[in-house]
Structure formats: structure tokens, C-alpha cells
One Martini backbone bead per residue (centre of mass of N, CA, C, O) as a GRO file, in nm:
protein
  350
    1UNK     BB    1   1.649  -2.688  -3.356
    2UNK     BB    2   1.829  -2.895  -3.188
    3UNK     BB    3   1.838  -3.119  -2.949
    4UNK     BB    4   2.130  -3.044  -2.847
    5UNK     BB    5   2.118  -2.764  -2.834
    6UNK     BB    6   1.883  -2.793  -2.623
    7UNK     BB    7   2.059  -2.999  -2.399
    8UNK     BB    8   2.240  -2.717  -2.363
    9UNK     BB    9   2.030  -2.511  -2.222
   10UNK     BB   10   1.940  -2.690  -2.022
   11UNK     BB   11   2.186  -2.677  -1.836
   12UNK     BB   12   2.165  -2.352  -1.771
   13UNK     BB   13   1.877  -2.385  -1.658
   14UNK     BB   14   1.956  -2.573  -1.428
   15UNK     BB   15   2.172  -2.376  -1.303
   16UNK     BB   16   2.061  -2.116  -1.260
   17UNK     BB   17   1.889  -1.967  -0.968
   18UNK     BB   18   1.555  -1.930  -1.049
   19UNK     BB   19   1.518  -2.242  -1.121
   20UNK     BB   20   1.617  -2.365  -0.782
   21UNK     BB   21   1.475  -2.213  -0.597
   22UNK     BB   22   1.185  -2.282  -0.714
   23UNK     BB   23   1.265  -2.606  -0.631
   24UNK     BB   24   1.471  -2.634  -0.409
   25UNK     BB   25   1.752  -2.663  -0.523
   26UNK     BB   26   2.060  -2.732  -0.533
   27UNK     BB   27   2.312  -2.549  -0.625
   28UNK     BB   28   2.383  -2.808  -0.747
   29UNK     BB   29   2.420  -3.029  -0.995
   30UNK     BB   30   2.280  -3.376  -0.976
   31UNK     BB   31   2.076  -3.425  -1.176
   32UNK     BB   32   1.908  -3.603  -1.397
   33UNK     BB   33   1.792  -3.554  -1.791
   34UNK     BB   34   1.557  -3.752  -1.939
   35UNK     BB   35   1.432  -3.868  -2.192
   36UNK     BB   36   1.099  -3.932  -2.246
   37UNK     BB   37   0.944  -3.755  -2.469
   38UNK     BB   38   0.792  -3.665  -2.810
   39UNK     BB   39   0.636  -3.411  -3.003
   40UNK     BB   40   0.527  -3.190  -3.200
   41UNK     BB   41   0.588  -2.937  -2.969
   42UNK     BB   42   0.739  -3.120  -2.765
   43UNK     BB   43   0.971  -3.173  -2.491
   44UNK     BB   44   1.038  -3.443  -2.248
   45UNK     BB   45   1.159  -3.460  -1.916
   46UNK     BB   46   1.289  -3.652  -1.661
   47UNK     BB   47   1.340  -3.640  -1.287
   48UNK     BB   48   1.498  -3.606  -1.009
   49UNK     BB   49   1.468  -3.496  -0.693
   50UNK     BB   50   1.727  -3.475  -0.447
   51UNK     BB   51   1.531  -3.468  -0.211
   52UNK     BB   52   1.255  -3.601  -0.228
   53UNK     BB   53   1.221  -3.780  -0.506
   54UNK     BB   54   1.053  -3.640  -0.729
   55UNK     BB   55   0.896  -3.670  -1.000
   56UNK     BB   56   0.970  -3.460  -1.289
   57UNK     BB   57   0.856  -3.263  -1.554
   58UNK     BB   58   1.066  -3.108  -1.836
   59UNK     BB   59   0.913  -2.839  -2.110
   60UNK     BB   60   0.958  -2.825  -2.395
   61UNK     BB   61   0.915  -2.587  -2.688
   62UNK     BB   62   0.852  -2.553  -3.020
   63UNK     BB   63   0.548  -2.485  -3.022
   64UNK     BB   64   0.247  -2.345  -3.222
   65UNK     BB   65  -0.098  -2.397  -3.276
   66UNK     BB   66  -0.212  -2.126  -3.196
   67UNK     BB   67   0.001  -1.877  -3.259
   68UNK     BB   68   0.194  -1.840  -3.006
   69UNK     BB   69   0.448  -1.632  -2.787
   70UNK     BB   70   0.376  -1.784  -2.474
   71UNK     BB   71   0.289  -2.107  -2.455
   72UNK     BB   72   0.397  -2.228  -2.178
   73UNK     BB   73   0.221  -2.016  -2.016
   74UNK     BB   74  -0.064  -2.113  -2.112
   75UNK     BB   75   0.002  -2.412  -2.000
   76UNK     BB   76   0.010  -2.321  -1.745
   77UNK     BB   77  -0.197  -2.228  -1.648
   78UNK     BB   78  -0.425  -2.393  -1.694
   79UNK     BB   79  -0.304  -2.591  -1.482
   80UNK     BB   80  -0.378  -2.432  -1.232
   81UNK     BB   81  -0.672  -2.391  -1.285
   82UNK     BB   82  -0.714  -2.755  -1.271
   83UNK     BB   83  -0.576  -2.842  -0.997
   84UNK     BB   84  -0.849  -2.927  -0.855
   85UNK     BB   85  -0.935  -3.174  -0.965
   86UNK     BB   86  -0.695  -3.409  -0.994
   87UNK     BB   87  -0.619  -3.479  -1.329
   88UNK     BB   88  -0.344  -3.333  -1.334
   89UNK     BB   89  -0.068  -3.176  -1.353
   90UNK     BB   90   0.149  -2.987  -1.161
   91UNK     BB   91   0.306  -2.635  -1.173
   92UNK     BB   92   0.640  -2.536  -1.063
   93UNK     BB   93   0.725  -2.395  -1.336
   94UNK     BB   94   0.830  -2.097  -1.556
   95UNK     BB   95   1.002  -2.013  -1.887
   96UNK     BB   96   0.940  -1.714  -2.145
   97UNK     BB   97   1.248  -1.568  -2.220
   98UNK     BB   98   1.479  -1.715  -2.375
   99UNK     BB   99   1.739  -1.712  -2.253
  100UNK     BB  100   1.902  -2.022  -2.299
  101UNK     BB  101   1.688  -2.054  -2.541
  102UNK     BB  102   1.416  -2.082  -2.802
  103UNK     BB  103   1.243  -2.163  -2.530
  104UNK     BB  104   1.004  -2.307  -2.348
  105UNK     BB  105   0.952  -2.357  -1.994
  106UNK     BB  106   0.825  -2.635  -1.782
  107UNK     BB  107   0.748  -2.758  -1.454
  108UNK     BB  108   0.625  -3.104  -1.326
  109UNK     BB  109   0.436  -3.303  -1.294
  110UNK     BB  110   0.482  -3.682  -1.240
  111UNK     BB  111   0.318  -3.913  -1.385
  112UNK     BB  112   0.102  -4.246  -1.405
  113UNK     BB  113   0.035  -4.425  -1.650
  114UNK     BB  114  -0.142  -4.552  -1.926
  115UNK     BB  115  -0.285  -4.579  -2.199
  116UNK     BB  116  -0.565  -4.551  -2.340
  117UNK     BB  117  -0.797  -4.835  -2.388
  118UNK     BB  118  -1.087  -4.793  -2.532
  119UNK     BB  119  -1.227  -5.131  -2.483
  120UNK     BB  120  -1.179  -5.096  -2.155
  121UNK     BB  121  -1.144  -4.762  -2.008
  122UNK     BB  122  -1.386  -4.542  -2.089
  123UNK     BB  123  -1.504  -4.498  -1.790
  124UNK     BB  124  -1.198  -4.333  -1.706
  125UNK     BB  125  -1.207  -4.098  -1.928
  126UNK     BB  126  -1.485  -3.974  -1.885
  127UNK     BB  127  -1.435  -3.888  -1.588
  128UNK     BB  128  -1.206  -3.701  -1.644
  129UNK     BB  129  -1.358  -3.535  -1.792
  130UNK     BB  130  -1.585  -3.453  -1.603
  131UNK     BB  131  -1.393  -3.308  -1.334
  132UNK     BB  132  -1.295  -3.089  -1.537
  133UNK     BB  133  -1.528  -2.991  -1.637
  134UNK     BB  134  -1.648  -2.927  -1.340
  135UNK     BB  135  -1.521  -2.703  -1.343
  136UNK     BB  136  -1.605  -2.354  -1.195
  137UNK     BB  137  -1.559  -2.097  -1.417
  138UNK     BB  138  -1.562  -1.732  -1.365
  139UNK     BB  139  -1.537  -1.473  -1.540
  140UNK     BB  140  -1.458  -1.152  -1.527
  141UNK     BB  141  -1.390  -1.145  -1.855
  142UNK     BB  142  -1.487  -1.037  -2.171
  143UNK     BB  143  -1.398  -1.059  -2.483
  144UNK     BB  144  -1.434  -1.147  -2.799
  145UNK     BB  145  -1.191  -1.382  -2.790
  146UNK     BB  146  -1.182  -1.421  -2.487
  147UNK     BB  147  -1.084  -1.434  -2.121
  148UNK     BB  148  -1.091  -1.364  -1.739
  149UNK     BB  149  -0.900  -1.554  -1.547
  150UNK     BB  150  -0.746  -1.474  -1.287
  151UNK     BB  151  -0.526  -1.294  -1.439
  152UNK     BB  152  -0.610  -1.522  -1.710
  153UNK     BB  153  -0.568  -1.587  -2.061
  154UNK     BB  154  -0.827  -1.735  -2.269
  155UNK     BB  155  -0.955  -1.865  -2.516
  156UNK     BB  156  -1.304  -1.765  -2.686
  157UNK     BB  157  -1.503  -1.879  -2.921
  158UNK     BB  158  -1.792  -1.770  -3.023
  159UNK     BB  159  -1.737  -1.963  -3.269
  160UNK     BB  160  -1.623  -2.298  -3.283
  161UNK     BB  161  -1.703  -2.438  -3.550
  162UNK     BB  162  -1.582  -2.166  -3.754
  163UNK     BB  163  -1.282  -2.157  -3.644
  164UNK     BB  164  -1.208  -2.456  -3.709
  165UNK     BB  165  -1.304  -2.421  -4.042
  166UNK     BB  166  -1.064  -2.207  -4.062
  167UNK     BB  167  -0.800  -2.384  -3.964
  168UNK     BB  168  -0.879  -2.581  -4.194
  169UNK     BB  169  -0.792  -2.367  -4.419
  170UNK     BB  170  -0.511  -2.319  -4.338
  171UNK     BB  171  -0.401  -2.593  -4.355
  172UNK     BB  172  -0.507  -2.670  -4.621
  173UNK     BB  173  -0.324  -2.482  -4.797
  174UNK     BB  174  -0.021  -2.592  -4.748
  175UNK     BB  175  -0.132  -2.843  -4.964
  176UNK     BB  176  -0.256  -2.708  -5.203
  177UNK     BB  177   0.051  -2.565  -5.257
  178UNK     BB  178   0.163  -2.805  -5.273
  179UNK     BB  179   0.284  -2.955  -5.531
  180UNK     BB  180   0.355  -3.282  -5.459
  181UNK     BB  181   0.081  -3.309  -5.425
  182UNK     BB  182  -0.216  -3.496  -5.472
  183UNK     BB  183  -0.471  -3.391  -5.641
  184UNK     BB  184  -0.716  -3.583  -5.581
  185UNK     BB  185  -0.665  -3.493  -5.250
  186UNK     BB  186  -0.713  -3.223  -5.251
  187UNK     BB  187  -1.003  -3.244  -5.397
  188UNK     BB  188  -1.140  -3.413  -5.135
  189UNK     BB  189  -1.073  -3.206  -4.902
  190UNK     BB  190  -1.261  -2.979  -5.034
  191UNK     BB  191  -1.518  -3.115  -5.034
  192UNK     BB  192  -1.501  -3.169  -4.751
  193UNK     BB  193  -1.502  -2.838  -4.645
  194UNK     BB  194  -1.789  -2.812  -4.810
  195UNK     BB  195  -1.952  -2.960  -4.608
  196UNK     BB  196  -1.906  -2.829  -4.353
  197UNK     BB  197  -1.995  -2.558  -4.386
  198UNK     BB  198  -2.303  -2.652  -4.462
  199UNK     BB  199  -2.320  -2.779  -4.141
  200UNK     BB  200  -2.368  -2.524  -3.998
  201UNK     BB  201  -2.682  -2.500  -4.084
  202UNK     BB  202  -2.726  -2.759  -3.844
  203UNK     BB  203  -2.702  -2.674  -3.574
  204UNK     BB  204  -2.676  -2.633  -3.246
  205UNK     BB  205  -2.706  -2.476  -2.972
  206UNK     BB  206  -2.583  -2.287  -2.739
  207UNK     BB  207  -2.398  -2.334  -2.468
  208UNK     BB  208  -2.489  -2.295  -2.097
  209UNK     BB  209  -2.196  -2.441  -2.057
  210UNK     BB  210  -1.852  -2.361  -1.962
  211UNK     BB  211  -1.518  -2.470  -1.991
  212UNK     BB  212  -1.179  -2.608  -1.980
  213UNK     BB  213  -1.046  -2.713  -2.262
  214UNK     BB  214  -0.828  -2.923  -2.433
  215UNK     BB  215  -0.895  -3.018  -2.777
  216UNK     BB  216  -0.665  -3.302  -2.757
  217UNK     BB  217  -0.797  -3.655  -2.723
  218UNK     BB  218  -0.642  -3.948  -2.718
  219UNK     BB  219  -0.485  -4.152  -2.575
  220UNK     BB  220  -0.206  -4.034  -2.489
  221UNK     BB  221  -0.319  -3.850  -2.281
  222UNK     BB  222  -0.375  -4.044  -2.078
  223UNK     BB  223  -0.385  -4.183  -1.776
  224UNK     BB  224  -0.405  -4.518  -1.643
  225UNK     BB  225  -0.539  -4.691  -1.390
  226UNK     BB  226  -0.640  -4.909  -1.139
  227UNK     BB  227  -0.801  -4.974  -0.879
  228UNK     BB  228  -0.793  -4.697  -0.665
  229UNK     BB  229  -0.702  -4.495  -0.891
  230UNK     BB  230  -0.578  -4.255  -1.043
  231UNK     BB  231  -0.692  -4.072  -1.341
  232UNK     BB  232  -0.557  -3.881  -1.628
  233UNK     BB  233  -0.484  -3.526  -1.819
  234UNK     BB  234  -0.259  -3.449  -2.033
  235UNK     BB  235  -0.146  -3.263  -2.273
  236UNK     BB  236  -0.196  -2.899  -2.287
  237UNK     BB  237  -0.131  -2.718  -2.576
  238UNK     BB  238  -0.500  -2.674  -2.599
  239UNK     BB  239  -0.664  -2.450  -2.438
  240UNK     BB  240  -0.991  -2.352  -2.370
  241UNK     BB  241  -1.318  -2.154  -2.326
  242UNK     BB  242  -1.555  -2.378  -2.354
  243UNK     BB  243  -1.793  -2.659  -2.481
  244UNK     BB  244  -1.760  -3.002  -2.383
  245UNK     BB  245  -1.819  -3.105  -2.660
  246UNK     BB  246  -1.549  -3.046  -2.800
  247UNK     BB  247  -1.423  -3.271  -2.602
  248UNK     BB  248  -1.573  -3.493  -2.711
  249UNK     BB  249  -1.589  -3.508  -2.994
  250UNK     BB  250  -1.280  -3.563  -3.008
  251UNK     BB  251  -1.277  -3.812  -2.862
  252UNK     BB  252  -1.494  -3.982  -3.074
  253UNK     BB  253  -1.346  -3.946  -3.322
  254UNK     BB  254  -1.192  -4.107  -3.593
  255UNK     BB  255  -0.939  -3.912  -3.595
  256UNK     BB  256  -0.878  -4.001  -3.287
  257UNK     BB  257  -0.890  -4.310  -3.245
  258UNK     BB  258  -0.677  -4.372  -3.506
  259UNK     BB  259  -0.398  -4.224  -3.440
  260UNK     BB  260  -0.320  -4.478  -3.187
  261UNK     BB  261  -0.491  -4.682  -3.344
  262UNK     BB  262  -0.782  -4.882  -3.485
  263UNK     BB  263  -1.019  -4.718  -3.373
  264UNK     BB  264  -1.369  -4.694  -3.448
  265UNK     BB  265  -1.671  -4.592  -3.378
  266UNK     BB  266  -2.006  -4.592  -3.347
  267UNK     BB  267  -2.303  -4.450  -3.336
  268UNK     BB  268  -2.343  -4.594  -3.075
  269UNK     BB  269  -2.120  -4.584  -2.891
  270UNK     BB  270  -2.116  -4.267  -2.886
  271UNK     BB  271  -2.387  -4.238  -2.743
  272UNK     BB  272  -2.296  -4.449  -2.503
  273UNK     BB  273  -2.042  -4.214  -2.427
  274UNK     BB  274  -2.246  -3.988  -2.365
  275UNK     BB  275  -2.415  -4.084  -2.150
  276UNK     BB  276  -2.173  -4.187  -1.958
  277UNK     BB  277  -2.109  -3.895  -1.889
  278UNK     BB  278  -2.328  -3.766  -1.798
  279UNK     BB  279  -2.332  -3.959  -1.548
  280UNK     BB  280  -2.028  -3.854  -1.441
  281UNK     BB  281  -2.141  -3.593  -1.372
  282UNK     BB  282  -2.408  -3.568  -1.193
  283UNK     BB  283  -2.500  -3.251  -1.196
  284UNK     BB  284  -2.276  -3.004  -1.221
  285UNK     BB  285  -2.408  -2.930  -1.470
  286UNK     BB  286  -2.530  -2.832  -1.776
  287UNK     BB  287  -2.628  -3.065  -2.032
  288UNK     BB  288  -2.788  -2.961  -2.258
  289UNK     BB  289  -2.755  -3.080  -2.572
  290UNK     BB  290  -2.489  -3.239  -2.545
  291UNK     BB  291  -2.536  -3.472  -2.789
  292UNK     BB  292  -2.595  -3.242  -3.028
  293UNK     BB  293  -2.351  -3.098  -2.982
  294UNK     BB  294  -2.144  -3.325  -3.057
  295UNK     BB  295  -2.255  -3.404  -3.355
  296UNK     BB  296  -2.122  -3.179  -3.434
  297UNK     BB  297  -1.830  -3.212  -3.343
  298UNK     BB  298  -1.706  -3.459  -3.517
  299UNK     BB  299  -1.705  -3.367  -3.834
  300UNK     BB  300  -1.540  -3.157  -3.808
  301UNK     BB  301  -1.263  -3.283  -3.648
  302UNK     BB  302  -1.246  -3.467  -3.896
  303UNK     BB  303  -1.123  -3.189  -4.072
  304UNK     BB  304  -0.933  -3.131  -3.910
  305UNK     BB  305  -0.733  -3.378  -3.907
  306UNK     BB  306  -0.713  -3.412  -4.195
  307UNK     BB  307  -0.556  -3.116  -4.232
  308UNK     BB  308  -0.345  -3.143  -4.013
  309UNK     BB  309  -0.223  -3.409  -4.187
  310UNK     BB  310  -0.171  -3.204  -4.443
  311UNK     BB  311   0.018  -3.014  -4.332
  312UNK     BB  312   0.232  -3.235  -4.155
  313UNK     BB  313   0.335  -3.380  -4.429
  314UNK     BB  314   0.444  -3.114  -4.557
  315UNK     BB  315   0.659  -3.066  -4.299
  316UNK     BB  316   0.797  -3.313  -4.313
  317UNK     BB  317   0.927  -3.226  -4.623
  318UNK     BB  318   1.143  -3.047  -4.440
  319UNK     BB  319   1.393  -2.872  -4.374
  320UNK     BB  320   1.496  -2.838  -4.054
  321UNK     BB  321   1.306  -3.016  -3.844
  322UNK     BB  322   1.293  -3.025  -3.543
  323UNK     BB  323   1.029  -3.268  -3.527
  324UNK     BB  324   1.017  -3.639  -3.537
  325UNK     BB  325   0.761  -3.890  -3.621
  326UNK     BB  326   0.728  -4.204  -3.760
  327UNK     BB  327   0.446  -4.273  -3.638
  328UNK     BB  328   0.323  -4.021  -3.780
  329UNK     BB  329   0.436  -4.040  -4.071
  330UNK     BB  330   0.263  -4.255  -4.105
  331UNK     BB  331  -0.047  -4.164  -4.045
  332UNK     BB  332  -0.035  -3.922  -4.229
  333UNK     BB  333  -0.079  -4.128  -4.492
  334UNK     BB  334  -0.352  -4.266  -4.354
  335UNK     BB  335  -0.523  -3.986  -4.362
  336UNK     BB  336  -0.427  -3.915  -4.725
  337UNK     BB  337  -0.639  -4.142  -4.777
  338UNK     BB  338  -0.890  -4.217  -4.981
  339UNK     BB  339  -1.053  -4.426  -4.838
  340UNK     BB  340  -1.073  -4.256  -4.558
  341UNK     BB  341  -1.165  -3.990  -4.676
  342UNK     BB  342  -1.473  -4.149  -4.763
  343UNK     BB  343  -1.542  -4.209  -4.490
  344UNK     BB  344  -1.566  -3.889  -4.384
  345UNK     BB  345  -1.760  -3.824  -4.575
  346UNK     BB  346  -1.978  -4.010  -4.468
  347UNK     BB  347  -2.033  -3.877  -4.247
  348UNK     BB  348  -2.071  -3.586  -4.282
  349UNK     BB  349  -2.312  -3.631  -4.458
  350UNK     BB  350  -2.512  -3.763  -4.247
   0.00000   0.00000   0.00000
């Protein structure tokens, strides 16, 4: 679907009346739309509310990367759950009927704040990780790999280590079939799943406390603001019910931090920004073995990144894709570079 088809649909839910209601507007359309960003999975446009001023952001879903059916409702509930920590944007309305276009909105707050500069602001970063991880949901329900919590349901991998380097092996499959793909690098990404699958064995025991866990992210996922201002944790598209380790491992990754910098920590960094981390939570929760946990979640991390960027390489040209973003299709080509890759490996080894 075109962006135009897109921008056309919207104007129908924005005329809506049950879209209206919920939000308090006038019933004439007086609000401007304008695109904000856009990334891989979703549109969001900024609008002021005619009548308080409060600048609100409506949330276009384009896909899942969970391969859910109701994605932008699942990103509503979780961020319902969240919002008592005081980190995420508010959400105050959703909808996932697909009545005037053929996606999920959801309309939230809009918040303020630049991304995270890793070399300067990681202690407010870490913080807001601290606050999110401390909110304290016990499940009424747990299913085979779900919870259930106030009547929403999350995903809850009972193995979250082989489940990633299961999606692991299912993005990697579009990239091994696509014929155009360089054999050598191939080669390479499969050595590379070879040696993660090796790595279970020597994984470390099951996290003592769960929690609402992000898994995606990266520098531009935070907001972060000035000395006495609060900083935020923005686009939940992968919420999970899982160990607060597997979203530091992924925040301290190398396939995470060169994502939109150049930064890549040492692993001494790595340890003392999980020391950090510990010491904002402040005894919230049951640490222990939280750093040997985040080791666990590292390297695995790194081969979702890789595979998963080697995925979307491949649907990068394919024709007739929603969204494209030039910064990502660079970024792409840097991460399914031989050198790259070797780097990655030299981890995963160790």
C-alpha cells in the first residue's frame, strides 16, 4: 500500500466519529496531519488537539515483525501496562478493524527528547531501562508461551535464547534462497548460527523476575532530555513478557549500538554499564545473575541483528514495498560485510 493510499485513509478515520469521540474532538476536522518518521514497520504523523494543544501522535502499523494479526493493538495494551513507570508515551485510542484502510492506528502521546548519544547519556538510558524493568506485573494466567495480564495477552518464551535464534534461522532462510545473495556471506551468516546454536550449552540459568521487556533497542528509541527533565522509551513494535537481561543484551550490543552510530563498546564498557544498570535499579528486583545473563543475550543479539538485516536486504528489492529508508538500506549492505561479519564471529567465539 502507497503512502498517498495511506494519507487517504486517514483522513476517513480522522473524520470517524467513534475516533472523535475517544479523543475529544470537534466534530469537524480542523487538525493538521503531518508526517513525523517513519521506520521499518510503521508511519506516525504529529497533530495539536484543536481545543487543549497537546500534540498527540497517530500511529500507522505497516507490518509485524511478531507475524501478528492484531500488531498495533498488542503495542496498545503493553504500553496501558507500562504507563505507570512514567517512561513510554500514553495511548489513548487504537484501532485495529481496518475499516478505512488496511492497517492498525493508534493514536499516543507525543513526547520530546533527542536520541541517546551512547558516549554521553548512557546513565539516563540505563535509568529509564531500570524504571520500565521495576514495574512489577504478576500474570494472572501463563500459557504454553503467553501470560496473561488484566485481560492482555503477551508473548512469553519459555526458551528465549533458542526461540531468538529460531527467528534467527527463518530470517536467515530468505536471504540463503535468495539467489542474488553472495555465497561467501552465505557461508558466513550460517557458520555464524552454527556456532549461536553451540552457545546454548553453556547458557545460564532461568531469570529469577520477568517483566515487560522491549527487545528492539537502539539509540533512537530513547528520548532524552536535560538535567531535571524526565527521558522516555519510545516504539514498543516487539514487546515481550521475558528476563530484563535479554533487553540489556540487546541494548549493549554491537549489532545494536552501530545500528545508528559508529559505537561499538568494549566489554569492559559492557560490564560496567550492566553494573550501572544494577545499581538503578536499586533493589527493585531480584538481580542475581543478571550479568551472566546479559553474556548470554549478547551474542545471540548479534545474530538476530545480522540475520535479520539480511533479511531485509532481500525484501529490500523486492518491488512494490510499503516502506523504504535510505539510512537503513546503507546500513544494511554495512552489516552483511564480510569484515563485519568476522567481527561477530570473534565474539560469538569467545
Amino acid at each position: 500500500m502507497s503512502k498517498s493510499t495511506i494519507e487517504s485513509g486517514l483522513k476517513l478515520i480522522a473524520a470517524s466519529k467513534p475516533y472523535r469521540e475517544a479523543l475529544g474532538l470537534p466534530d469537524e476536522v480542523t487538525e493538521e496531519y503531518n508526517l513525523l518518521a517513519q521506520g521499518e514497520y510503521n508511519i506516525n504523523y504529529i497533530f495539536a488537539h484543536p481545543i487543549t494543544g497537546k500534540k498527540l501522535v497517530l500511529r500507522v502499523n505497516c507490518g509485524s515483525q511478531m507475524h501478528l494479526e492484531n500488531q498495533i493493538t498488542y503495542e496498545y495494551r503493553a504500553l496501558e501496562l507500562l504507563e505507570r513507570s512514567g517512561r513510554t508515551p500514553a495511548v489513548y485510542y487504537v484501532d485495529d478493524t481496518k475499516q478505512f484502510i488496511n492497517n492498525g492506528v493508534l493514536v499516543m502521546e507525543y513526547l520530546s527528547g533527542h536520541s541517546l548519544i551512547y558516549e554521553k547519556e548512557m546513565d539516563k538510558a540505563l535509568a529509564v531501562l531500570a524504571d520500565i524493568h521495576s514495574v512489577n506485573i504478576e500474570p494472572q494466567n501463563k500459557g504454553e508461551e503467553t501470560v496473561s495480564i488484566s485481560g492482555t495477552t503477551l508473548l512469553a518464551p519459555r526458551e528465549p535464547l533458542k526461540a531468538i535464534l529460531e527467528e534467527c534461522e527463518q530470517m536467515a532462510a530468505k536471504f540463503f534462497d535468495y539467489e542474488q545473495a553472495d555465497i561467501m556471506i552465505k557461508q558466513k551468516i550460517r557458520k555464524l548460527l552454527d556456532y549461536g546454536w553451540k552457545r546454548l550449552d553453556r547458557r545460564t540459568g532461568v531469570s529469577p523476575y520477568n517483566c515487560i521487556i522491549n527487545t528492539e533497542l537502539n539509540s533512537t528509541n530513547f528520548l532524552i532530555n536535560g538535567p531535571g527533565e524526565q527521558s522516555y522509551l519510545i516504539d514498543w513494535e516487539k514487546p515481550l513478557f521475558g528476563d530484563p537481561a535479554q533487553d540489556l543484551g540487546h541494548f549493549l550490543a554491537p549489532t545494536t549500538t552501530f545500528w545508528k552510530t559508529d559505537t561499538i563498546f568494549t566489554p569492559q564498557e559492557i560490564d560496567y554499564y550492566i553494573d550501572e544498570y544494577i545499581y538503578a535499579v536499586a533493589g527493585r528486583y531480584i538481580t542475581a545473575e543478571l550479568k551472566e545473563r546479559t553474556h548470554d543475550f549478547v551474542p545471540i543479539t548479534c545474530l538476530r541483528g545480522v540475520t535479520w538485516c539480511a533479511m531485509a536486504w532481500v525484501e529490500y528489492r523486492q518491488p512494490g514495498r510499503d516502506i523504504t529508508n535510505e539510512s537503513t538500506a546503507r546500513k544494511l549492505e554495512q552489516y552483511i560485510n564480510p569484515e563485519f561479519l568476522d567481527r561477530i564471529e570473534e565474539l560469538i567465539e569467545a
